[in-house]
Residue, then its C-alpha position, 0 to 999 in steps of 0.5 A: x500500500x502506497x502511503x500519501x501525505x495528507x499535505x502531498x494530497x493538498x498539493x496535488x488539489x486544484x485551490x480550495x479557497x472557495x470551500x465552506x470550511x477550508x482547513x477544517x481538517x487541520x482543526x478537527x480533532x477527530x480527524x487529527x486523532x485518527x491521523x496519529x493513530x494511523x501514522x503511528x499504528x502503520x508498521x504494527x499494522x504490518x506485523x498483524x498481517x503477517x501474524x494473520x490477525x486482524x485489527x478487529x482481532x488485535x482489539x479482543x486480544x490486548x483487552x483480554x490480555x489485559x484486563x482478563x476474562x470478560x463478558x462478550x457484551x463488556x468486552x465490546x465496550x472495552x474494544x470500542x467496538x460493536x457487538x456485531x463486530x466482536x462476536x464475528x471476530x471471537x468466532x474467527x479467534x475461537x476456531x483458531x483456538x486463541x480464545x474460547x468462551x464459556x456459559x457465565x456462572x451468575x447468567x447463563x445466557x451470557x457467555x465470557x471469554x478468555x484467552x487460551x494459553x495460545x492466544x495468550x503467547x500471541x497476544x504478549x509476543x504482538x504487545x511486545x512488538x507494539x511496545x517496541x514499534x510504539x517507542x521507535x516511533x516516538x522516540x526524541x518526541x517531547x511531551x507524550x505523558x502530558x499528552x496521554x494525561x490530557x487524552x485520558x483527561x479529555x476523555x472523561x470529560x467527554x464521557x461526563x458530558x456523555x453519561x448526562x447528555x440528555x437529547x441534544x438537538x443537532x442542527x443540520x444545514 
């Protein structure tokens, strides 16, 4: 896959003086976000494709490596992810015999994952990877535990806002 720059891209465009909103993307943070995560993500990416596991999959892993056995519905949270998707993801995973499910002791129609032994030395052997890929990439940046503070503070603020949001009118014009 051959990689553009989103200034290169820029440059190749005819003038864009007459947009509504011009550089809105260099302003959105949304946008700016997921450009981070995709510059600095790119070669980790290639290290899960030759492991054959895929992003959805790398998602379930480190959560449950991470935080343990969950249920499915908690670790779709946990992933950012929606159900439909992780439950397609755990099948793919299952039959690989990196996860396996059972029925929750306290509802049983409920069913919580775990890794196997397996999934586990993967998963550890491609946060390993991730750690080092992580900190080549960033190395001699200044000020990435303040920003990680600040994400994580901004975080809760949004998830604050979220929890007490109470039908927000959205006007589109």
């Amino acid at each position: 896959m051959s990689f553009h720059s989103y200034e290169s891209i820029l440059h190749s465009m005819p003038d864009r003086s007459t947009t509504l909103a011009p550089d809105f993307l260099d302003r959105y943070l949304p946008y700016l976000l997921r450009k981070a995560d995709q510059t600095l993500s790119e070669s980790f990416y290639a290290v899960l494709a030759r492991a054959g596991v895929a992003r959805s999959e790398w998602r379930l892993l480190s959560v449950l490596e991470d935080l343990g056995d969950l249920r499915v519905a908690d670790l779709a949270v946990a992933t950012l992810s929606p159900q439909p998707t992780v439950t397609h993801a755990l099948r793919r995973l299952e039959d690989r015999g990196l996860v396996i499910k059972t029925v929750d002791g306290d509802d049983r129609r409920q069913r919580v994952v775990a890794l196997t032994p397996a999934g586990s030395t993967l998963t550890r052997a491609l946060i390993a990877d991730a750690t080092h890929l992580e900190a080549k990439a960033l190395a001699g940046a200044d000020g990435l535990e303040d920003l990680a503070q600040r994400l994580r503070g901004l975080t809760s603020f949004l998830e604050s806002r979220a929890a007490t949001a109470v039908d927000d009118e959205v006007w589109v014009g």
